[in-house]
C-alpha positions, 0 to 999 in steps of 0.5 A, a space after each residue: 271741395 270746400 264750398 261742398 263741405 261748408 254746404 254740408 256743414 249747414 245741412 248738418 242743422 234740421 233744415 227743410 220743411 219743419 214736421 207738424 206731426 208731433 205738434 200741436 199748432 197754435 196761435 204765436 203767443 205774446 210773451 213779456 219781454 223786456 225792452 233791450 232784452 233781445 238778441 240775435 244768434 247763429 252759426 254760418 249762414 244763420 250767422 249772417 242773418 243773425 248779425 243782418 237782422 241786429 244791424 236793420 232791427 236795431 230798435 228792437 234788438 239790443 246784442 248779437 252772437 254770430 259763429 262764423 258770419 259776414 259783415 253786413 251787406 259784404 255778400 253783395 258789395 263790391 270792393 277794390 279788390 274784387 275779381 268778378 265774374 260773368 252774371 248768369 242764372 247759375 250765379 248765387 249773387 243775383 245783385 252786386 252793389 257797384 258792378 258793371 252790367 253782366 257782371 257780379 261777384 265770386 261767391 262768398 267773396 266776403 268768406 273766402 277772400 277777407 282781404 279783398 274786404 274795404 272795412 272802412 266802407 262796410 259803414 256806408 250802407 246802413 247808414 246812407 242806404 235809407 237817404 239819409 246820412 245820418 238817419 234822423 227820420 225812421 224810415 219803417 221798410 229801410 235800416 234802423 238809425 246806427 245810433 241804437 247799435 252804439 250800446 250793445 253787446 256782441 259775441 263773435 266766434 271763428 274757431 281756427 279749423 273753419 274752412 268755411 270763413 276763411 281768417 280774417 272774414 269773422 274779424 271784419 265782422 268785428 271791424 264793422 262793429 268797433 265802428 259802430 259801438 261806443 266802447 268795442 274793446 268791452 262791448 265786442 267778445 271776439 273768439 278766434 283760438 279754440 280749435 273746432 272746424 265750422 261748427 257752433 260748438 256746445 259741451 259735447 262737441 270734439 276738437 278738430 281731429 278728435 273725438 272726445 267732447 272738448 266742453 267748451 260751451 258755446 251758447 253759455 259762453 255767448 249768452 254771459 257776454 251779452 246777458 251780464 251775470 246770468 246764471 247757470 244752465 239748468 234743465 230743457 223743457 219740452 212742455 216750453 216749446 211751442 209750435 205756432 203757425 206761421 201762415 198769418 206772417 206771410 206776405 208771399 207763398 213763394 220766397 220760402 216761409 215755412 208754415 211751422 215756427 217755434 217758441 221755447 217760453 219758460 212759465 214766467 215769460 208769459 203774461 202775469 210771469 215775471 214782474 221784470 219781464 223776460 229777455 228773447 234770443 231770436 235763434 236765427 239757425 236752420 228749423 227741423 222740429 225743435 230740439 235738434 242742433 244746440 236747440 236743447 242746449 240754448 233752451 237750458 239757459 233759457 228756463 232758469 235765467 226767464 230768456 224765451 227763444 224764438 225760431 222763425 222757421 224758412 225752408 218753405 216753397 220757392 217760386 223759382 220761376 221769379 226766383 231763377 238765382 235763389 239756390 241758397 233759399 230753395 236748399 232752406 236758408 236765409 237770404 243773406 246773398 240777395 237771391 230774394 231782391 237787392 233789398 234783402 238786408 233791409 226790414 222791407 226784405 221778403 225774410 227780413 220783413 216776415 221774421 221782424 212781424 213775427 218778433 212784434 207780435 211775440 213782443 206786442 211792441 
């Protein structure tokens, strides 16, 4: 019942094929954004990619904020304490570091059972998986060097009714991080006592239980973590959003790129706009038309602090004849469980790939 009730909870985000029919489709204009001014963000699922993609991209994006996430490469990685199962089609983990054959892992093993969780070996693997330890040679298609992780910002949330990631999954997150950063205790935001159920919370949304909106402002609160002294929220702009085509970005037709993704750029982040250039939040949540979910409420900050958002959109045709396992990504997600290939958190990934060619086009970086 919970494992229903965490799936509805993402289904409650605009999945699924992204309507046309209201948007102009465009060419993905480059904007200017400035170098050490990108970030991740996202909520569950989107959570996991948000923080998957900071990890593996790490030369170009410079800060995260994950509600409710798993540690990176954790969804696939089996530890001591593992119980595992029987490896069939039926089974969401199609790939599993360190199992004997015919076996996997229980899924979400990482969410449900933090304890089972090594944290000292979350490191391992984006710094020794490209062949190197450490990476002195960038390696294009593999993980970016740890040593570019080691200034940035993170903003982690569990709020304490999360049925979804279990106590003790986000603080692993947070784990995995301090080993990588120079200073964690200031660079890591870690809020774990605000009384929500899974969800990102914003402005409007009620406590667990109750009904009145309880104003904790959740994209305000994460993006003054990992974009010191930004100013206050203003108004949403629908003449910002851009829907662009994203047909040019795909590799393959069948491993569920949508053909519609979305920019929200201020005036001032184009070409000729700010002489600082502007930053970028890759919002990394499910894609209906933009302005659905907290689209709306990240965009406020975004027009009158010049931060542009960036929403490349899955939830497009899965071939499931390669693809028997991929029940996640046919259902709209990201691959975050390896149902695409074992490669799956590294740059070269069917979704990792397509979404790192999108942010260098936006960018021309």
């Amino acid at each position: 019942m919970i494992v229903a009730a965490c799936l509805l909870a993402v289904l409650a985000t605009p999945l699924g094929v992204v309507s046309a029919k209201k948007y102009d489709l465009k060419a993905l204009p480059q904007l200017n954004i400035r170098k050490g001014g990108v970030i991740t963000a996202g909520c569950s699922h989107a959570g996991d990619f948000a923080h998957q993609f900071h990890i593996a991209f790490s030369s170009m994006v410079d800060g995260s904020c994950v509600f409710s996430g798993q540690p990176y490469h954790c969804a696939v990685t089996k530890f001591p304490g593992d119980q595992l199962v029987t490896a069939t089609n039926e089974s969401s983990v199609p790939n599993c570091d360190g199992c004997p054959k015919g076996k996997t892992l229980i899924y979400d093993h990482c969410k449900n059972h933090p304890e089972w969780v090594d944290v000292g070996k979350l490191p391992d693997y984006p710094r020794r998986a490209c062949g190197q330890n450490p990476i002195k040679v960038p390696i294009e298609d593999c993980i970016d060097d740890v040593e570019y992780l080691r200034d940035d910002r993170v903003y982690l949330f569990r709020p304490t009714h999360d049925r979804c990631y279990r106590a003790g999954a986000v603080a692993n997150v947070q784990a995995l991080y301090a080993q990588m950063l120079s200073d964690p205790e200031t660079q890591i935001k870690y809020v774990n006592d605000q009384p929500f159920p899974h969800t990102l919370p914003t402005n409007s949304t009620p406590y667990f239980n109750h009904s009145d909106p309880a104003g904790f402002d959740g994209p305000g609160e994460c993006l003054r973590h990992v974009f010191p002294g930004i100013g206050y929220a203003t108004t949403y702009e629908e003449g910002s959003v851009v829907a662009f085509n994203q047909t040019e970005f795909m590799d393959d037709d069948g491993v569920g790129v949508n053909g519609v993704g979305f920019v929200y750029a201020p005036k001032a982040c184009y070409p000729g706009g700010s002489n600082e250039g502007c930053r970028l939040i890759l919002l990394t949540n499910g894609c209906g038309d933009f302005g659905g979910g907290d689209d709306k409420d990240f965009a406020r900050y975004a027009e009158g602090n010049n931060i542009a958002i960036l929403k490349a959109c899955v939830g497009g045709y899965v071939d499931q004849d390669r693809f028997p396992q991929a029940h996640e990504v046919s259902r709209g997600l990201l691959d975050v469980y390896g149902q695409l290939g074992d490669d799956y958190a590294m740059k070269k990934a069917p979704h990792m790939k397509f979404v790192g060619k999108v942010l260098r086009k936006l960018t021309g970086w």
